[in-house]
C-alpha positions as CSV (number, residue, x, y, z in Angstrom):
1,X,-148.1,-52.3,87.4
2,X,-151.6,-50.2,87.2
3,X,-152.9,-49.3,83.8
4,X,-153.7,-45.7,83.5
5,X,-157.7,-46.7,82.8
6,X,-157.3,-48.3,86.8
7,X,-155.9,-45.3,87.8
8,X,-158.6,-43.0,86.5
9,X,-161.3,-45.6,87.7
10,X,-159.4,-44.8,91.5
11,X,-159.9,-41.3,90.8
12,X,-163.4,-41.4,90.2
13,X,-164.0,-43.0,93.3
14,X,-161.6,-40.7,95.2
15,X,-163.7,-37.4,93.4
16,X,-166.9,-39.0,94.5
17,X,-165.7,-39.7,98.6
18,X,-162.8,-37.1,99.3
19,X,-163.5,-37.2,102.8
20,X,-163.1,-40.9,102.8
21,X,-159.6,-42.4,103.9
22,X,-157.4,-41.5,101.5
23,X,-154.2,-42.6,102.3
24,X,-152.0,-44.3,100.3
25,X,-152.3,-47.5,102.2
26,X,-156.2,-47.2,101.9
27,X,-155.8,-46.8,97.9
28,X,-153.8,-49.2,97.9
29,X,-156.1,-51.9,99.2
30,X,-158.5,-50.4,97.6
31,X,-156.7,-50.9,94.3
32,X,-155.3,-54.0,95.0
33,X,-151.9,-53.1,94.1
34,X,-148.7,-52.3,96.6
35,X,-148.5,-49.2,97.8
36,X,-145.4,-48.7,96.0
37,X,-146.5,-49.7,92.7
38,X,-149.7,-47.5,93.3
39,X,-147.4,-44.4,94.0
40,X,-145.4,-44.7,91.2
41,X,-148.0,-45.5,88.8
42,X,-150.6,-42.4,90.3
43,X,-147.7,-40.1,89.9
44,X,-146.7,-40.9,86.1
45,X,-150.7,-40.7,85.0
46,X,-151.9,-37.3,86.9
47,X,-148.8,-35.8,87.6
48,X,-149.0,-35.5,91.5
49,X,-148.7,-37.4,94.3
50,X,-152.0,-39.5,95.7
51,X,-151.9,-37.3,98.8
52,X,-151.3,-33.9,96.9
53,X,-154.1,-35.0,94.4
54,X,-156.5,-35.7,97.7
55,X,-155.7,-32.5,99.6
56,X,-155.8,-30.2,96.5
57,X,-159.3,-32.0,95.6
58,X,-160.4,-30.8,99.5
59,X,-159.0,-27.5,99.1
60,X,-161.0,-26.6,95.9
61,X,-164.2,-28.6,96.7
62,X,-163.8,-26.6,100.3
63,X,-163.5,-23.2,98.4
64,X,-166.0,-23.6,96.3
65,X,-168.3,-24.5,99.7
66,X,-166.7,-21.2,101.3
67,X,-168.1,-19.1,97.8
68,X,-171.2,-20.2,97.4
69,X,-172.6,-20.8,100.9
70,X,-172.5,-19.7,104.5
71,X,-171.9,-22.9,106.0
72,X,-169.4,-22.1,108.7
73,X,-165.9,-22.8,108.4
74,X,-165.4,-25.5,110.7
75,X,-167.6,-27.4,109.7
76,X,-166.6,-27.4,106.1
77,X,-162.8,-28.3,107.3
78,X,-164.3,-31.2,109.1
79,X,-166.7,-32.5,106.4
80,X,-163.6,-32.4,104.1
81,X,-162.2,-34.7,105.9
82,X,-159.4,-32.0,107.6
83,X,-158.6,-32.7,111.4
84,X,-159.0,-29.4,112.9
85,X,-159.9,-26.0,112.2
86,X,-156.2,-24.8,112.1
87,X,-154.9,-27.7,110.0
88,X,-157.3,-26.3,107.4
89,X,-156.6,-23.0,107.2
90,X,-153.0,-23.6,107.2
91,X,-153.9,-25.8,103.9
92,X,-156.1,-23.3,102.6
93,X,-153.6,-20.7,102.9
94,X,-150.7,-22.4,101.2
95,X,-152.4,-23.4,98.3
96,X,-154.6,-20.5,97.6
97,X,-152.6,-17.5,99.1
98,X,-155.2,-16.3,101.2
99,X,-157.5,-17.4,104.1
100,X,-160.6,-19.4,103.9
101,X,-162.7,-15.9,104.8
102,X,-161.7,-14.4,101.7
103,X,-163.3,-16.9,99.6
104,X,-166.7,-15.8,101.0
105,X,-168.2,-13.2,98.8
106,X,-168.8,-9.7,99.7
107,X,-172.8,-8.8,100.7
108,X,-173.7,-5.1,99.6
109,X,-176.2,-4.8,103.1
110,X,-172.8,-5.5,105.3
């Protein structure tokens, strides 16, 4: 079974390529264990899933895009490794409680 130090070594490289494959398959070969074993092992040492951990990493590095830029929303969805427009905002809105617009900040000339 992993040891939690291989776990947080797949994290790191997860943080540092979000938009990469992420699936658990694709961890798993990355990792070199089963799929199974990488599951179970992922969940006891952070406490979520591999794909809940991956979208929650897109959603926050996506919001943080969405406040300090004006890069357009699509684009953003699609660099984060989200398959459409919609898919995103449907994300967005579930784990935020809002849309991705609102994450923009307020300009005092508009």
């Amino acid at each position: 079974m992993p040891f939690e130090r291989d776990i947080l070594c797949l994290l790191r490289a997860i943080r540092r390529a979000p938009a990469d494959d992420a699936s658990l398959a694709a961890l798993a070969r990355r990792s070199g264990w089963s799929p199974f074993h990488l599951h179970r092992a992922f969940r006891r040492v952070v406490n979520e899933t591999p794909k809940r951990y991956v979208q929650r990493l897109r959603l926050e590095r996506a919001a943080a895009r969405l406040a300090t830029g004006d890069e357009k929303i699509l684009s953003i969805a699609l660099s984060e490794g989200f398959r459409s427009h919609e898919v995103f905002v449907r994300a967005f809105r579930r784990h935020f409680g809002c849309s991705p617009p609102t994450c923009r900040p307020r300009s005092a000339d508009r």
